[in-house]
DRENDO-1510 file (C-alpha; in Angstrom, 1 decimal, always signed):
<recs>
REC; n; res; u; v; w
REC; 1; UNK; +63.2; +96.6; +118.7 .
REC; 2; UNK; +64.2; +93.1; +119.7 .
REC; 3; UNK; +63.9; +91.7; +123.2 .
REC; 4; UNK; +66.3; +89.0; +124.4 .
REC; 5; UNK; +66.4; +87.2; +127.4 .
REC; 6; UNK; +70.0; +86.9; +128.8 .
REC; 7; UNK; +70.9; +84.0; +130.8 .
REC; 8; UNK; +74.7; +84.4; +132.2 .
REC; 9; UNK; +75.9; +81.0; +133.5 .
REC; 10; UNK; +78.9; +80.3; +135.7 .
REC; 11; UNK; +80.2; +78.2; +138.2 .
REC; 12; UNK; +79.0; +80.0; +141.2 .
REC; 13; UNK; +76.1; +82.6; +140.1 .
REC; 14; UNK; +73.8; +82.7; +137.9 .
REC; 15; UNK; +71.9; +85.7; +136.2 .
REC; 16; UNK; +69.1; +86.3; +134.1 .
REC; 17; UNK; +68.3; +89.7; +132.5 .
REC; 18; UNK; +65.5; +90.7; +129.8 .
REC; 19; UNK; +66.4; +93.4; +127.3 .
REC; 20; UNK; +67.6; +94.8; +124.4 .
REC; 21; UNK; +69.6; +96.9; +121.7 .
REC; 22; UNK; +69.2; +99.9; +123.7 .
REC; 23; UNK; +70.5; +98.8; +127.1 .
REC; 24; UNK; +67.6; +99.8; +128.9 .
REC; 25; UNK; +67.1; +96.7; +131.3 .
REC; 26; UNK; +63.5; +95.5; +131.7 .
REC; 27; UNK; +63.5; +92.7; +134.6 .
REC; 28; UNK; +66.5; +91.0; +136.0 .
REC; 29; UNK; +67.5; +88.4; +138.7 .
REC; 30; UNK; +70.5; +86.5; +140.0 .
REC; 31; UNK; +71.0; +83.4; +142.3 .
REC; 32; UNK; +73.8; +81.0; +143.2 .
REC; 33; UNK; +74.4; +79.1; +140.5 .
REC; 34; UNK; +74.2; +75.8; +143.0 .
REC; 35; UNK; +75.3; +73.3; +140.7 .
REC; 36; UNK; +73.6; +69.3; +141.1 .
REC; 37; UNK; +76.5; +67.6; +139.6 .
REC; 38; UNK; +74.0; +66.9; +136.6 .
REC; 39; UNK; +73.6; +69.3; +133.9 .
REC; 40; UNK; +69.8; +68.1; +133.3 .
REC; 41; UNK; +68.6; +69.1; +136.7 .
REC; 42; UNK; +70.4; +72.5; +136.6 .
REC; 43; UNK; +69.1; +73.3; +132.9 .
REC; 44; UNK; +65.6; +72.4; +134.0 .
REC; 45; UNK; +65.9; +75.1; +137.3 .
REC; 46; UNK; +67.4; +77.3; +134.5 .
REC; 47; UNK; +64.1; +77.1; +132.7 .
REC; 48; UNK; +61.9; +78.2; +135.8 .
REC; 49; UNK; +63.7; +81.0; +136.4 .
REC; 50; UNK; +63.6; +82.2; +133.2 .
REC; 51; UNK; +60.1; +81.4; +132.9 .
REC; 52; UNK; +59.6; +83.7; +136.3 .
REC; 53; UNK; +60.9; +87.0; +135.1 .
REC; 54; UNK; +59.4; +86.9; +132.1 .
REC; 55; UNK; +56.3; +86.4; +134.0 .
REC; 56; UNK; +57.4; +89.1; +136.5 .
REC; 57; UNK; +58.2; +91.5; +133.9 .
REC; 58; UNK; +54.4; +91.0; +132.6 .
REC; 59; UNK; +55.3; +89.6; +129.4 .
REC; 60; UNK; +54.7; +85.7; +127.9 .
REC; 61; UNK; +57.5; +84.2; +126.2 .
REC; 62; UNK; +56.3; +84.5; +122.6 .
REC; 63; UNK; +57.3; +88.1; +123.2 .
REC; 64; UNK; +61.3; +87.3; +123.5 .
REC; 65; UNK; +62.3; +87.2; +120.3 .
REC; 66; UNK; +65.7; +85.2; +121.1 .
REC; 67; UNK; +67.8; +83.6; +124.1 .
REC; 68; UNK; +71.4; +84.7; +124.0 .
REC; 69; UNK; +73.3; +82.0; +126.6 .
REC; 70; UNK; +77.0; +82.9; +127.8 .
REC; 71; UNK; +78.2; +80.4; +129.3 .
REC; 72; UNK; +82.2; +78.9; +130.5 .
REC; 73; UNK; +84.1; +77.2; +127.9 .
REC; 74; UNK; +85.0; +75.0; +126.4 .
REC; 75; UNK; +82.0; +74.9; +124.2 .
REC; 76; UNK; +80.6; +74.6; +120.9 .
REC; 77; UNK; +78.9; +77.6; +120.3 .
REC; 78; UNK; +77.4; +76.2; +116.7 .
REC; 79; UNK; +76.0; +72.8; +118.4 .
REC; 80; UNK; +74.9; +74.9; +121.4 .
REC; 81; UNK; +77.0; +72.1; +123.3 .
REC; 82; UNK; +78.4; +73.2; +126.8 .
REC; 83; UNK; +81.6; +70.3; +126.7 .
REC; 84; UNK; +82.7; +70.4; +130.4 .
REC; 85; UNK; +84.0; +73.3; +132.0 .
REC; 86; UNK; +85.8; +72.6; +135.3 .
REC; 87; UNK; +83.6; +74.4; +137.8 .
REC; 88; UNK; +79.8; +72.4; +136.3 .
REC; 89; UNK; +80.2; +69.2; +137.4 .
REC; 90; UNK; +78.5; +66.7; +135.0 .
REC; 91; UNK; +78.4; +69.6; +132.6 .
REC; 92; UNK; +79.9; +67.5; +129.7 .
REC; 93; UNK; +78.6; +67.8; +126.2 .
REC; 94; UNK; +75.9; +69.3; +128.2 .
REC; 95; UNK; +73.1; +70.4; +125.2 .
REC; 96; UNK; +72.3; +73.9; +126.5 .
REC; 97; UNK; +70.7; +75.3; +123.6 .
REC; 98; UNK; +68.4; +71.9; +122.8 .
REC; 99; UNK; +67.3; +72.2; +125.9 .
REC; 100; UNK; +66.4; +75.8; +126.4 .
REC; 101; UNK; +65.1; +75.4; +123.3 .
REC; 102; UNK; +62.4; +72.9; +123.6 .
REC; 103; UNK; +61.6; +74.1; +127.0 .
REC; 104; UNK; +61.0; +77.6; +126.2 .
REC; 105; UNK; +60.0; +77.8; +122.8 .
REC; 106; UNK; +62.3; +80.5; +121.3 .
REC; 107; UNK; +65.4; +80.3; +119.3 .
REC; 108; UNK; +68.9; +79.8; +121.9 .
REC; 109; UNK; +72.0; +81.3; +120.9 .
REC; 110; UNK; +75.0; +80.2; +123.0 .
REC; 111; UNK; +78.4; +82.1; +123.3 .
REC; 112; UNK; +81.5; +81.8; +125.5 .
REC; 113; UNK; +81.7; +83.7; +128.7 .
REC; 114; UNK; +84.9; +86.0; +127.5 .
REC; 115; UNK; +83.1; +86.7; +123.9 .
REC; 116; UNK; +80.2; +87.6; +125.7 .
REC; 117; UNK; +81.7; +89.8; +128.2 .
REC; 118; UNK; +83.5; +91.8; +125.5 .
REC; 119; UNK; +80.2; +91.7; +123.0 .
REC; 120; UNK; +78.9; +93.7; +126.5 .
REC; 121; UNK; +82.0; +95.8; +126.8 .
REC; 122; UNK; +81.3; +96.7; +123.2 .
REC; 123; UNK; +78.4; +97.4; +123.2 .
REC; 124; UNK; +76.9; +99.3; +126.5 .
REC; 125; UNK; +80.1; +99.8; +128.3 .
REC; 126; UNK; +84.0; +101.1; +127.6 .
REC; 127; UNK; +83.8; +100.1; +123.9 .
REC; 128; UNK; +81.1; +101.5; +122.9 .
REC; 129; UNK; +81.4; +103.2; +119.6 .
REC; 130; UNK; +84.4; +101.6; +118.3 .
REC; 131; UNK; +84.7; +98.9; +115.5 .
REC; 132; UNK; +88.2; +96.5; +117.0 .
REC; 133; UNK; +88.7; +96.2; +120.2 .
REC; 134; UNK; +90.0; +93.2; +122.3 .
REC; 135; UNK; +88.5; +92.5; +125.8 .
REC; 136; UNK; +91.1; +90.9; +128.4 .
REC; 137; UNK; +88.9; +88.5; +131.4 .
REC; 138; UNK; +91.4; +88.9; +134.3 .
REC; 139; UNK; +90.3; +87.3; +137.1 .
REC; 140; UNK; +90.4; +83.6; +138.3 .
REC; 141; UNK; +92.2; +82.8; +134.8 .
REC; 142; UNK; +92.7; +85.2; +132.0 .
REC; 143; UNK; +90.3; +85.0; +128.8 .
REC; 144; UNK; +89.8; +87.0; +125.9 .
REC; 145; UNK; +87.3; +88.6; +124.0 .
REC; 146; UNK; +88.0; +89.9; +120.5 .
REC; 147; UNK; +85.7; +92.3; +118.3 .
REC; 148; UNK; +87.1; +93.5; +114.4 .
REC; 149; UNK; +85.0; +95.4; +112.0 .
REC; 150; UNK; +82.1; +95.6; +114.2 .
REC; 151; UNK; +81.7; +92.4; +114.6 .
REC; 152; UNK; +83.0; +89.1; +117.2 .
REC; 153; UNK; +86.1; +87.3; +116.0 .
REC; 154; UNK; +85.3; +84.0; +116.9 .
REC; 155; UNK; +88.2; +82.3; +114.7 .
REC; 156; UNK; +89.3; +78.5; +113.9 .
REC; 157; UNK; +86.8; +76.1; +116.2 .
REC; 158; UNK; +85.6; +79.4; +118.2 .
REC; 159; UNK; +89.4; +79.3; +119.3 .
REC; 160; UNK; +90.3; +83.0; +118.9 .
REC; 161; UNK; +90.9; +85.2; +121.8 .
REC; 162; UNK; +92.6; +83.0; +124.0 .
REC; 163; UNK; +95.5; +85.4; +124.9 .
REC; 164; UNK; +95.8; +84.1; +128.5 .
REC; 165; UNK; +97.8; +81.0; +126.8 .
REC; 166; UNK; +99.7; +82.9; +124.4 .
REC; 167; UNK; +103.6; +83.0; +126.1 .
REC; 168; UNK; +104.9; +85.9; +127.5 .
REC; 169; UNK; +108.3; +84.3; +129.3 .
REC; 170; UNK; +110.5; +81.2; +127.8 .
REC; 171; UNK; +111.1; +79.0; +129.3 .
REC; 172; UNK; +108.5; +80.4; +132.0 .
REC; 173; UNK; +106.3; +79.3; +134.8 .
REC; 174; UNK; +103.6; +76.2; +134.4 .
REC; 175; UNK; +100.3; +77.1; +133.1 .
REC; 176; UNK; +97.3; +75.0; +134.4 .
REC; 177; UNK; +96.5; +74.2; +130.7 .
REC; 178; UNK; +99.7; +72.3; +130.1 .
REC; 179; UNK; +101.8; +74.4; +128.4 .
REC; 180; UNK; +104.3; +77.0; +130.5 .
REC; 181; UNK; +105.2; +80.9; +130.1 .
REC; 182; UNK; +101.8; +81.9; +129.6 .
REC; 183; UNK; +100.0; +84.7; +130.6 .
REC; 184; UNK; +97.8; +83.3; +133.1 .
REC; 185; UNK; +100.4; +81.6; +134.8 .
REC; 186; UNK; +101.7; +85.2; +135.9 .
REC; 187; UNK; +98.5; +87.2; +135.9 .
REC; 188; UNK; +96.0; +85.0; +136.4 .
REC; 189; UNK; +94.0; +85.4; +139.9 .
REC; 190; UNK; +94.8; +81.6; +140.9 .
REC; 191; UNK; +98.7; +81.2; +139.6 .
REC; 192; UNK; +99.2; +84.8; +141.3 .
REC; 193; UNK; +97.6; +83.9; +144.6 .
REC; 194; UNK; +99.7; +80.7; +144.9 .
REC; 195; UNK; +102.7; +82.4; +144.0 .
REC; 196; UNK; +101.7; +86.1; +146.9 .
REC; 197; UNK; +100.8; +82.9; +149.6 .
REC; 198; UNK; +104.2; +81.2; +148.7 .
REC; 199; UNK; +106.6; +83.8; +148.6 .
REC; 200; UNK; +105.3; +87.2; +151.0 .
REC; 201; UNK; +107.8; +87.9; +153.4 .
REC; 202; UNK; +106.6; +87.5; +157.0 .
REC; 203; UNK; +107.0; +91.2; +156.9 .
REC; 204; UNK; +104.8; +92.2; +154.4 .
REC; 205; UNK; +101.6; +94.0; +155.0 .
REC; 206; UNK; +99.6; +91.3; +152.8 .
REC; 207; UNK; +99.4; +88.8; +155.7 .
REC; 208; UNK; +98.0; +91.4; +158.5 .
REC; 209; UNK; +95.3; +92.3; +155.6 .
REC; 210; UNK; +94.4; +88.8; +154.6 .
REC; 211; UNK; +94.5; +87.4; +158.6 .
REC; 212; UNK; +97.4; +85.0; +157.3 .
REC; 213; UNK; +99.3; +83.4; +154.7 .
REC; 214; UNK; +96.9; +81.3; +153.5 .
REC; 215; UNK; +94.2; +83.9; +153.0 .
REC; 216; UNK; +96.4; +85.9; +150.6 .
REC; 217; UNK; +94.6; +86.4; +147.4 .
REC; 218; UNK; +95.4; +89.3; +145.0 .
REC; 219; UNK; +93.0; +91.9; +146.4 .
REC; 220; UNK; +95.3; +91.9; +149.5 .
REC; 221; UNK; +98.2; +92.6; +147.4 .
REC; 222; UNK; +96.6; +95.6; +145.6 .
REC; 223; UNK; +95.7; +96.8; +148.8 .
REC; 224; UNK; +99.3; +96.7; +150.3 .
REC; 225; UNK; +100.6; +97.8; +146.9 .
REC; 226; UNK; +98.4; +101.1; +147.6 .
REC; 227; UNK; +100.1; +101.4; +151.5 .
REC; 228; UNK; +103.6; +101.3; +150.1 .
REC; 229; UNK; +104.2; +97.5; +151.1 .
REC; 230; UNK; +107.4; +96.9; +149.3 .
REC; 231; UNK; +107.0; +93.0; +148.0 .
REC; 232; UNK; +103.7; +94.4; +147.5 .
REC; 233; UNK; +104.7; +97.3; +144.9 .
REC; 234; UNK; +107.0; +94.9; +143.2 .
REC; 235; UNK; +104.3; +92.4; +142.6 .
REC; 236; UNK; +102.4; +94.9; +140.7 .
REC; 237; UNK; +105.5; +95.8; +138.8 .
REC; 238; UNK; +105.9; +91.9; +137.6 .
REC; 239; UNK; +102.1; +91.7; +137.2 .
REC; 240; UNK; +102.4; +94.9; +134.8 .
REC; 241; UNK; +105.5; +94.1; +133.2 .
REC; 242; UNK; +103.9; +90.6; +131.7 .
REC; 243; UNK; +101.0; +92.3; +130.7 .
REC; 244; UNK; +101.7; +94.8; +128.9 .
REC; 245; UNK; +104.1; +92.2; +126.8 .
REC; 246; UNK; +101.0; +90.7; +126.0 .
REC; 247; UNK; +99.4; +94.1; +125.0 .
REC; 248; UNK; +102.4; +94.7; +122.7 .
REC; 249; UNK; +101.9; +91.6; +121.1 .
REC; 250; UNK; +98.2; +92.5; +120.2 .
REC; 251; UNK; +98.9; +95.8; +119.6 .
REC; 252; UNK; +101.4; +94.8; +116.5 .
REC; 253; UNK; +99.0; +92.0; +115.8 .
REC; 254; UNK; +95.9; +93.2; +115.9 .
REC; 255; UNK; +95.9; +97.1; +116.0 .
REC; 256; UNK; +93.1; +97.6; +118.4 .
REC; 257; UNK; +91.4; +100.5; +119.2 .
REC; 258; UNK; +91.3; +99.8; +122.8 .
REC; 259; UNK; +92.3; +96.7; +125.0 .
REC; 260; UNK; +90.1; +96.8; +127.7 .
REC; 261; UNK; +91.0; +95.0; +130.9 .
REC; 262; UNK; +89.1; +92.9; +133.3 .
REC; 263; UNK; +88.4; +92.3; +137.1 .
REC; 264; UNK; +92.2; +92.5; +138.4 .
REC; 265; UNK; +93.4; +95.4; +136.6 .
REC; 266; UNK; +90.3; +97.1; +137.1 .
REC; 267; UNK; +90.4; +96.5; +141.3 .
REC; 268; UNK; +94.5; +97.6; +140.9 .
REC; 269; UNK; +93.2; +100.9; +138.7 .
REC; 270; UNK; +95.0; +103.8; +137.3 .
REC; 271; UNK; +97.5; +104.5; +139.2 .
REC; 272; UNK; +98.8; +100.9; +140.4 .
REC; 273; UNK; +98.3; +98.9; +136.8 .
REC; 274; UNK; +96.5; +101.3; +134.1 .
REC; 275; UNK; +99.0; +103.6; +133.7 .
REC; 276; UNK; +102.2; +101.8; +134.0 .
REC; 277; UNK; +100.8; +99.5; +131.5 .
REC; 278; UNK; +100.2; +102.2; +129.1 .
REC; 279; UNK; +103.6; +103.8; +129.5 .
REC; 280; UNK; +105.3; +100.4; +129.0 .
REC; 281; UNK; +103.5; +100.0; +125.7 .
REC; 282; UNK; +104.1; +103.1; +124.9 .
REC; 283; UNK; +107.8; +102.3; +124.6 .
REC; 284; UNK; +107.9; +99.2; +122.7 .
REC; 285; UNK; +105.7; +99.9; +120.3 .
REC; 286; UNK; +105.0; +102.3; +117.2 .
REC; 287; UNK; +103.7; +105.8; +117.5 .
REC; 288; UNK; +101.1; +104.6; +115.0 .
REC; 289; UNK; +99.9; +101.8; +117.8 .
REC; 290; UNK; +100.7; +103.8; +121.0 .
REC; 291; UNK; +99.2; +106.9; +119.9 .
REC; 292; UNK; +95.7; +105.5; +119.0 .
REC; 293; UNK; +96.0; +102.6; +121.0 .
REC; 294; UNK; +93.4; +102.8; +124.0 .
REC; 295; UNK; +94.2; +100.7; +127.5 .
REC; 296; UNK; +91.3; +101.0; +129.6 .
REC; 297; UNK; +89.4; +99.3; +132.7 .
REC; 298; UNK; +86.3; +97.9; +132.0 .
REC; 299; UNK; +83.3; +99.9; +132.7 .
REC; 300; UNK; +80.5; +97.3; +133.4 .
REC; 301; UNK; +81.9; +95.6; +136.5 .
REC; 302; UNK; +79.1; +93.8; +138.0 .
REC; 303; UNK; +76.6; +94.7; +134.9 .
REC; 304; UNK; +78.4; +92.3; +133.0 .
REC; 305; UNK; +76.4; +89.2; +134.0 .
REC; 306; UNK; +73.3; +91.0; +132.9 .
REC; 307; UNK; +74.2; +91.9; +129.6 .
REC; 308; UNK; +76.9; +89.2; +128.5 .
REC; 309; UNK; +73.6; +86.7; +127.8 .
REC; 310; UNK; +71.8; +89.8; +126.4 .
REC; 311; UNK; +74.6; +90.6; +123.7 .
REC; 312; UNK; +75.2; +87.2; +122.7 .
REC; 313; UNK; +71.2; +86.6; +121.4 .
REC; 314; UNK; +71.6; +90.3; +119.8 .
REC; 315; UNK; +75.2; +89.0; +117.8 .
REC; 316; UNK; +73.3; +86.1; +116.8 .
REC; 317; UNK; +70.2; +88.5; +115.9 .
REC; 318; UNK; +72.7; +90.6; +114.1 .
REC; 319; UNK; +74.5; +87.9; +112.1 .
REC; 320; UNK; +71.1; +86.0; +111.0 .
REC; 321; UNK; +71.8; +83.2; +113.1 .
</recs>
């Protein structure tokens, strides 16, 4: 059975996990990510830590057999090149996998955050045992994930499964990636925050939760959604209604087994997103979709970060990278 070590990197955490097909977890650790501003110096801490729990769990790294890296886009997954992502400061065309590479001595496989996440989903958590799925990221922006046949769906330039920019409104809101009407600029953690701090009525129930305007973020609006909070209820009914048009769309698409949704939907569960989502669906698509069509939560929640690097080295193992 191969062993992987799993390094999850993002903006503000980092995690490192050592395991395998099987799920079972041998050694794991996380830190603030605590980025320098150069990518050199952070790769380089990266190293020590890995080189610590493999140490810790009483191995020696000639008995990893791969490094699977997930890591924020954009990136270029067959160059192992990180290019820049907005949160890694002097992160550009940052060579991730050289590095790990000749620091550690084993083979580095490096996959976006969102492909990694749903390899996870797929594997160990509310995909398991299906063959097409498509993994929704749903919290600061929306990011996607897509698995066909068994295997990741990476698409033109490791492009594919960017349905937080697909449009779900023309002419529509503006999207921090240039364009307008897409669906991060309505579900998105950040577009929905500014829009919950800019229009809340002084009445509502979200500013006695967050302590004030300002402070308003989404999890205050699910909470005041759950206490009846009018402006609060009819936030979630906008936040469902563009979701599920993007659903539709990958329903007729793509006919998933299951669309299995991230961080926001997940916090706002059944009762508040999953389940209005589903019936909207339901009606505008075909039985042959809505009847087969699953539209779950995610079931890893805070696993994720351990496994996402941990799935990406066993794709790469499974592909003959």
């Amino acid at each position: 059975m191969p062993r992987v070590l799993g390094i999850d990197i993002g903006g503000t955490k980092l995690a490192l996990a050592l395991g395998g097909p099987d799920g079972r977890l041998e050694a794991r650790m996380r830190r603030p990510m605590e980025p320098t501003g150069e990518a050199r110096l952070d790769l380089a801490r990266i190293v020590e830590d890995a080189r610590r729990l493999v140490a810790e769990a009483g191995l020696v790294l000639e008995e990893v057999d791969v490094v699977g890296v997930s890591a924020p886009g954009p990136l270029d997954p067959a160059r192992g090149l990180v290019l820049g992502p907005p949160n890694l400061p002097g992160w550009e065309r940052a060579a991730v996998a050289e590095t790990l590479e000749t620091a550690l001595g084993r083979p580095v496989f490096l996959e976006n955050d969102a492909n990694a996440a749903a390899l996870a989903e797929w594997r160990f958590g509310a995909g398991a045992g299906l063959s097409n799925l498509v993994y929704l990221t749903m919290s600061t922006g929306v990011g996607g994930g897509i698995i066909l046949g068994g295997r990741l769906y990476r698409g033109v330039a490791s492009s594919a499964g960017e349905v937080g920019h697909a449009p779900v409104e023309v002419p529509g809101e503006p999207c921090a990636c240039g364009l307008s009407g897409c669906l991060e600029a309505y579900v998105g953690g950040a577009a929905w925050t500014r829009r919950l701090r800019s229009k809340a009525p002084d009445s509502s129930r979200m500013l006695e939760l967050a302590g004030g305007r300002g402070a308003i973020t989404p999890v205050h609006a699910i909470a005041a959604a759950r206490e009846a909070d009018a402006f609060a209820l009819a936030e979630m009914v906008r936040f469902n209604e563009y979701l599920a048009r993007a659903i539709v769309s990958l329903a007729f698409t793509l006919a998933p087994q299951a669309v299995i949704l991230g961080t926001i939907a997940c916090a706002a569960g059944e009762e508040l997103c999953l389940a209005p989502v589903r019936d909207l669906v339901r009606a505008r698509t075909w039985p042959v979709f809505a009847d087969d069509l699953r539209i779950v939560g995610a079931a890893l929640g805070e696993r994720t970060a351990d496994y996402a690097g941990i799935c990406a080295g066993l794709e790469a193992l499974q592909s003959g990278a």
